[in-house]
Backbone as a ProteinNet text record, in pm:
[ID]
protein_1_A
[PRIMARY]
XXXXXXXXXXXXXXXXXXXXXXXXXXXXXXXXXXXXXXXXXXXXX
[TERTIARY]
-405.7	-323.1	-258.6	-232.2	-204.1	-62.8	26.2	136.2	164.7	116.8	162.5	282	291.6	422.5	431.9	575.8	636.3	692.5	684	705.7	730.6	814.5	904	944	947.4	909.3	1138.4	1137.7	1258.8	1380.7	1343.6	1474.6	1471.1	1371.3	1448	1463.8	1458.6	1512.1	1682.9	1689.6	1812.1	1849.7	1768.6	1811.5	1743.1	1683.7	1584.8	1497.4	1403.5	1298.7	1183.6	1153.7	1081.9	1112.6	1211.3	1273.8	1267.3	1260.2	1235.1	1051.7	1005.2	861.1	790.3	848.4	793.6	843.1	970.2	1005.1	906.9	874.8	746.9	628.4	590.4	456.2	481.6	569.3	610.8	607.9	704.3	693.9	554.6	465.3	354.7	269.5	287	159.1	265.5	282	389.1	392.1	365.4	303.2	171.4	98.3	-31.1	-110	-21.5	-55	-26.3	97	90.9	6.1	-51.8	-173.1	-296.6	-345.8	-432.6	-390.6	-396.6	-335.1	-407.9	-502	-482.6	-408.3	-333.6	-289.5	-140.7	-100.3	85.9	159.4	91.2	158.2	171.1	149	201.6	304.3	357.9	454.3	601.7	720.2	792.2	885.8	856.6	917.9	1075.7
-1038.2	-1156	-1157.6	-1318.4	-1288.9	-1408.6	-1383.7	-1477.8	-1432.4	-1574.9	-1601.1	-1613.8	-1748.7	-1821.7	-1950.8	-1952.2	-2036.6	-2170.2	-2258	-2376.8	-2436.4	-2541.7	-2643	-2765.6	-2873.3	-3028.1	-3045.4	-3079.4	-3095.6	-3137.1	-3187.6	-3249.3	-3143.6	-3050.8	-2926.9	-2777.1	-2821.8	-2655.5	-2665.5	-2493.7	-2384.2	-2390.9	-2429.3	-2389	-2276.3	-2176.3	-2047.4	-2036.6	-2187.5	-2182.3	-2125.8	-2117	-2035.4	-1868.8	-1831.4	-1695.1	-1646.5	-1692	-1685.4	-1709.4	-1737	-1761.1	-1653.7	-1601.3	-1483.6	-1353.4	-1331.5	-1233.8	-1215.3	-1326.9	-1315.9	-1301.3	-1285.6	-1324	-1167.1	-1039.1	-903.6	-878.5	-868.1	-888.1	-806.3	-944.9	-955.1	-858.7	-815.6	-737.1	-592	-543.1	-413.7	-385.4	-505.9	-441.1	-414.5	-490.4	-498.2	-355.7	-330.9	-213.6	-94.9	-52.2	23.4	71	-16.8	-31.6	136.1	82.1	144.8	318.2	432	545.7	549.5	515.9	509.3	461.1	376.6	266.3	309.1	377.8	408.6	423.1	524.1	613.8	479.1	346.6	233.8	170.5	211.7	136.7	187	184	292	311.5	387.6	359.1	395.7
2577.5	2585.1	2723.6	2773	2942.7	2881.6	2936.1	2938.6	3063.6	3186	3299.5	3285	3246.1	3227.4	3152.2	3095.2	2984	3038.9	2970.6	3049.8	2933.2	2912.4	2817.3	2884.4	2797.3	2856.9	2934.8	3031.7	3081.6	3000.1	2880.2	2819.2	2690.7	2694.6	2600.8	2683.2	2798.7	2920.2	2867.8	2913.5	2911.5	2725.9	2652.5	2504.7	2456.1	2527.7	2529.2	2447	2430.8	2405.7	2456.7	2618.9	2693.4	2643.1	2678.8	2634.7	2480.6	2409.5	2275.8	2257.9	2328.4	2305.8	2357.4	2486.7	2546.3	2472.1	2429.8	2320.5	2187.6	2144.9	2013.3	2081.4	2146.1	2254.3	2260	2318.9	2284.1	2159.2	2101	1925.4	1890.5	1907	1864.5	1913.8	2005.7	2070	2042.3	2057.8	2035.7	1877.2	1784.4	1654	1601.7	1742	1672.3	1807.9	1894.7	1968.9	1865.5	1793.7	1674.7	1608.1	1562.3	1473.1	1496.3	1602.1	1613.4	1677	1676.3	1679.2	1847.2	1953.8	2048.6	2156.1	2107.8	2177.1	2163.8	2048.3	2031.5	2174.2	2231.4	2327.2	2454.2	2442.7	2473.5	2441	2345.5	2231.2	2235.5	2294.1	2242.9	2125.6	2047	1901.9	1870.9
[MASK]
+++++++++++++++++++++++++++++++++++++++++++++

């Protein structure tokens, strides 16, 4: 997964929709790096 960058239409900027999107966008990959027992020592628990 590549998250350049977050971008939101001008009349919903600074309500941390960008910031909240890139936090689950982490989230997401940091549980699904877990997963597999090669990949932990990526993760920090």
């Amino acid at each position: 997964m590549t998250v350049l960058h977050t971008q939101v239409p001008k009349e919903r900027e600074g309500r941390g929709i960008a910031g909240a999107l890139s936090k689950r966008a982490l989230e997401y990959m940091a549980a699904y790096l877990k997963k597999p027992p090669e990949y932990q020592y990526l993760v920090k628990h």
